[in-house]
N, C-alpha and C positions, 0 to 999 in steps of 0.2 A: 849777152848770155840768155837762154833761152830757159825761164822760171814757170811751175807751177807752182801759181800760190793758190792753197785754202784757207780761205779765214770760215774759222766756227763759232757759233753766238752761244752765249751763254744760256741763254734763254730761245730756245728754236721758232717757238712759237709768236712769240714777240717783233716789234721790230727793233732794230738796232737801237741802243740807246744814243745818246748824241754823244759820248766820250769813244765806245765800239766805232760810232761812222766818222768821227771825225780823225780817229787812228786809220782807220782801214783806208779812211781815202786816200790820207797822208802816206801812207806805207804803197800803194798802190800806184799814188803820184812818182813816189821816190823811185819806187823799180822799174816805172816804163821810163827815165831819164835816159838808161843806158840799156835797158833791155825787151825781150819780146815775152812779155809777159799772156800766161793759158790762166787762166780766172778759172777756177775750175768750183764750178756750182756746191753748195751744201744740202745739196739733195737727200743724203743718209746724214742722220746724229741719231747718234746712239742713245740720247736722255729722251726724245721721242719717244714714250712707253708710248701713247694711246695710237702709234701706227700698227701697234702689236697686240691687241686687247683682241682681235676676232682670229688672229695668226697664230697657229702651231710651231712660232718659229722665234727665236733667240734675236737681240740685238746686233749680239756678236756674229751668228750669222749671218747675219742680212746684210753688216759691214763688211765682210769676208768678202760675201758672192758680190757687194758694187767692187771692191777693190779686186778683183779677178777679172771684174767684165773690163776696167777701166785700163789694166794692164795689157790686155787683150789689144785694145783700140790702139792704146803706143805702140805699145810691137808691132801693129801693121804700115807706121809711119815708119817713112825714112830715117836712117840714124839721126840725120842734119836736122833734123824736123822732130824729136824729142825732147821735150826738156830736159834740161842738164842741171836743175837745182832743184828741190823739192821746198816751198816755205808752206808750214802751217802757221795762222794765226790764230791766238788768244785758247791754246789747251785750254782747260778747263775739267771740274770735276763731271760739270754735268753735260761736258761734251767731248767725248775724248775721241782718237784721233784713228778714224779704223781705215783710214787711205794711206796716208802719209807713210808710216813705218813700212807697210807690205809692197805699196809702189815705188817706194826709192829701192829698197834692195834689190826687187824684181829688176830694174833700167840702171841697176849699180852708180846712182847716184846721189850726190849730199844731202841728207836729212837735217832740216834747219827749221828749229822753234822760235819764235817770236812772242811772248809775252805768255809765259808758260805760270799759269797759275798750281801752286801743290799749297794745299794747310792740312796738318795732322787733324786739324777741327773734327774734318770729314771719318775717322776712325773710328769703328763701332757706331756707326749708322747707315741709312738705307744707300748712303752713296760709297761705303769701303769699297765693295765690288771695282768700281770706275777710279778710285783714290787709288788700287794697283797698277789698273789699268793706264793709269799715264805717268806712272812712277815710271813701270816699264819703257812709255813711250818717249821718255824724256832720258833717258837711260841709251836710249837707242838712237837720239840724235845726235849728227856730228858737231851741230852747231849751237846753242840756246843764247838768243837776245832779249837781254834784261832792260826793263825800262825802271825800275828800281832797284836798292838795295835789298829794301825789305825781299822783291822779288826774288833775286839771286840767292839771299841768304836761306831761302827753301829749298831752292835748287841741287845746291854742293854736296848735300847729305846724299842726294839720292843719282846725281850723275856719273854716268861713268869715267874710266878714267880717258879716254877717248874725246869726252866730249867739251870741249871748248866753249867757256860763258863770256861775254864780250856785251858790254854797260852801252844800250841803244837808249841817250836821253830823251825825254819826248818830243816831238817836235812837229809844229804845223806847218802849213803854207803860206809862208809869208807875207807873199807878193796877193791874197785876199784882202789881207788886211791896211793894206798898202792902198788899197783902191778905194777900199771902205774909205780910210781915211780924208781922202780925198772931199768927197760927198758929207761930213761928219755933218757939217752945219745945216744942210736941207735935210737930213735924217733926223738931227735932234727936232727941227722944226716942226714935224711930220709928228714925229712920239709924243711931242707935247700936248698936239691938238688931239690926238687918238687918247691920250689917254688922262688928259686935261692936269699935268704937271707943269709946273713954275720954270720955264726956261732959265729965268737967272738964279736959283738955286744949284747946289751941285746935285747930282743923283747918285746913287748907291745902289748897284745891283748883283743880286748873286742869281746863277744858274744851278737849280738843282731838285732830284724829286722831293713831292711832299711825301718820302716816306718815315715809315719807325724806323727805328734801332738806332743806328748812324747818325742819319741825316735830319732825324727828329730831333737828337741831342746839340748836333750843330746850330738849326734853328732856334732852340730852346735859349742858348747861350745867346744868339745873334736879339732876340729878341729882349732878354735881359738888359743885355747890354744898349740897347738903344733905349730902353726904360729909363736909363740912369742920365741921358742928356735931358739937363734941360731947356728948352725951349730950344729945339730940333729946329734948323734951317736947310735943312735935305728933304729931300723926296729918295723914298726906296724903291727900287723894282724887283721884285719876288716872279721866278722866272721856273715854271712847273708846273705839275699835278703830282698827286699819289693818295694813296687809301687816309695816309695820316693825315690830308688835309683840316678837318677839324680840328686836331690835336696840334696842328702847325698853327692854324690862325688867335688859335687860344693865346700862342705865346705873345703875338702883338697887338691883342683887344685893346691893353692898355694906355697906345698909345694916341697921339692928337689923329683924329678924322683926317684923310686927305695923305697921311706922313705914308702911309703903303699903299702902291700898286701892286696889285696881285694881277699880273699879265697872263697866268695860265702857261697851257703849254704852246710851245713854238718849235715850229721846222730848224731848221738847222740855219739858212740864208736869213730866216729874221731874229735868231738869236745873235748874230754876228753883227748884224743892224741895232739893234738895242743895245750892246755892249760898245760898240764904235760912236755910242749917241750918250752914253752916262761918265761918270767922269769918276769914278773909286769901286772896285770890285771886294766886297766885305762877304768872309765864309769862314767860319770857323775851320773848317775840314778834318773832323775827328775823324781819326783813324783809317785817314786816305794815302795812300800808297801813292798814287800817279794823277793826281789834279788836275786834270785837263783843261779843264776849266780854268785854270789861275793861269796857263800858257796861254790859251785862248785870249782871255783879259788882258793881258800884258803885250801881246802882240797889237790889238787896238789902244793902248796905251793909256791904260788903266793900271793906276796901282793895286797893290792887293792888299789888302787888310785880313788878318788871317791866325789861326793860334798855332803855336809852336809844336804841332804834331807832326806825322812821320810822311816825309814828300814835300813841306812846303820849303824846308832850308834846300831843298834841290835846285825847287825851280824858283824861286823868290830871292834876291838881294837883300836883306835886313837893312831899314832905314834908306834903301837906294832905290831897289822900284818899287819899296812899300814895305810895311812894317809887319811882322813876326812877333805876336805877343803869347804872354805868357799862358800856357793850356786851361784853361777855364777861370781866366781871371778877365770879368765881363769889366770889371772897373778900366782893366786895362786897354780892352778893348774899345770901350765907349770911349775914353783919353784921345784911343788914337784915330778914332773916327772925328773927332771935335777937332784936334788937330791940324790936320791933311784938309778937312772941311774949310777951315777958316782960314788957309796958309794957301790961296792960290798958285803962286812964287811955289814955292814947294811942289805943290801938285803936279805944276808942270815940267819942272826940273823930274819927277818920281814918273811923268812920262816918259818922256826922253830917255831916260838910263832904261827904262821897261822895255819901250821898242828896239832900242841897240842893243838888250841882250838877248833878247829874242832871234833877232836878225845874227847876233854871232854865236849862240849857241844853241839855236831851238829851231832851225830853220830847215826846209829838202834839200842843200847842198850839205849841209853839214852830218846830215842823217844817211846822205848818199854816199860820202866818203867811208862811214864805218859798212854799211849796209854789202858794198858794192866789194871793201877789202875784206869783209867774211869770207865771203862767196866766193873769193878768187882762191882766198888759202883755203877755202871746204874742198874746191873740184881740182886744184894741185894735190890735195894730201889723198884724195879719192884716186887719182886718177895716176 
């Protein structure tokens, strides 16, 4: 089948974060399996004010007149040589979707969301305007794939009755991780001397920004809770930047010299290197919806250590590829970091079940079966 996908970033002007490219690739791996995929560029977003600061001219227009010119371009291709599905990726408040809705209608064919963000939050502030605008846009497609509950649960209020939501778990590429693995032993080797950690310790590493709100409050906890071991026989890897870096590092001053590596930020290829080289993935994850990172971990075959907020009982096995403790109970947490630390037998048994369930339920075959039977009942019920 012959797919144009647009994925749109939340942040335009940015680069992808590493949860955005590690989806996007994933989702892009998954559709050329069985298809001829048009990548069609994010040229126009509409949260792009400062393209419009010296212009006498509207958002909405500027998305208009690309979505005219672009309908234009297909109409001059052969029917056979059209796309026949429309995907957008990752709606959003602050990027809403001014191709997708005007171009499927125009080429009469399936309008399909993918990771479609709505929160009423956005009501009565400077972004209502665009909180319509993809009510509407979500409203309008045939298809919406949820990567959560929480997700979907925003969705149903405001979809039509037309439009079909279908539970897309999250899932990577496997067979990366598979190779990593391979290499683990020359990679740990390698981390140690870069960054002068205890090979025969275990490591403990979490991936994520130094920023506030959220992920200040996860470190806060994470940080606590390693307060309360005593005398620590791990090494930690702290794997980011962000503005709240000071107010991150505050949280683990208090611990023994040497106990944290603060690695900064990293690409994408040596985040997956560090992870495939440590051995327990520890993250609170307050009030994280789709973790990508805990699948990531788990696919290199790291358990997760982790609090009982909304996403982890998704992708997480409780006690099987890692532990699920109680939402801001640091005692609890430190327990089970001391635990899983000192129980190697364990650890590696909590690998094992991690990489099997990943491999059967987090994988691009598994992501391609749901992906591939949307799309066949989108362009039959279209067509």
């Amino acid at each position: 089948m012959r797919i144009a996908f647009y994925p749109l970033k939340e942040f335009p002007n940015h680069p992808n974060t590493l949860t955005e490219q590690v989806i996007m690739e994933s989702l892009i791996k998954t559709l050329q399996l069985d298809n001829n995929i048009f990548l069609i560029p994010n040229e126009f977003n509409g949260s792009d004010n400062k393209r419009y600061e010296k212009k006498d001219k509207s958002p909405s227009i500027d998305g208009e007149r690309e979505a005219n010119n672009k309908i234009r371009k297909l109409k001059r291709l052969p029917v056979n040589q059209r796309p026949q599905i429309w995907i957008t990726y990752n709606l959003n408040v602050l990027s809403p979707d001014s191709l997708g809705p005007k171009i499927s209608s125009a080429l009469n064919i399936p309008y399909i969301i993918i990771g479609a963000k709505y929160s009423k939050k956005h009501l009565n502030s400077s972004n209502t305007q665009n909180l319509t605008v993809i009510a509407q846009q979500i409203s309008h497609a045939d298809v919406l794939l949820s990567f959560s509950y929480e997700e979907t649960s925003t969705l149903i209020p405001i979809k039509s009755s037309k439009t079909k939501i279908i539970d897309l778990p999250p899932f990577v590429d496997f067979s990366i991780y598979e190779k990593l693995r391979e290499k683990r032993v020359e990679i740990r080797q390698r981390i140690s001397k870069k960054y002068n950690l205890c090979i025969s310790r275990p490591w403990l590493v979490t991936v994520a920004m130094l920023n506030p709100g959220n992920n200040l409050a996860s470190y806060r906890l994470l940080g606590r809770s390693l307060w309360l071991i005593n005398k620590p026989n791990f090494n930690l890897l702290i794997v980011g930047e962000g503005p709240a870096q000071k107010l991150v590092k505050e949280s683990f001053k208090d611990l023994e010299v040497g106990i944290v590596a603060w690695i900064g930020k990293q690409g994408k290829s040596n985040i997956l290197e560090i992870l495939t080289a440590c051995d327990i993935y520890v993250w609170p994850g307050y009030n994280e919806y789709c973790p990508i990172q805990f699948l990531m971990s788990q696919a290199a075959g790291l358990p997760v250590i982790t609090g009982g907020f909304p996403g982890a009982t998704k992708i997480i096995q409780n006690s099987k590829t890692g532990n699920i403790i109680i939402p801001w109970d640091d005692a609890d947490f430190a327990e089970s970091i001391v635990r899983i630390c000192d129980d190697k037998s364990s650890r590696e048994k909590m690998s094992s079940s991690a990489i099997k369930m990943v491999r059967e339920n987090h994988s691009l075959s598994i992501a391609k079966k749901i992906l591939n039977q949307a799309m066949s009942d989108a362009f039959k019920n279209k067509n």
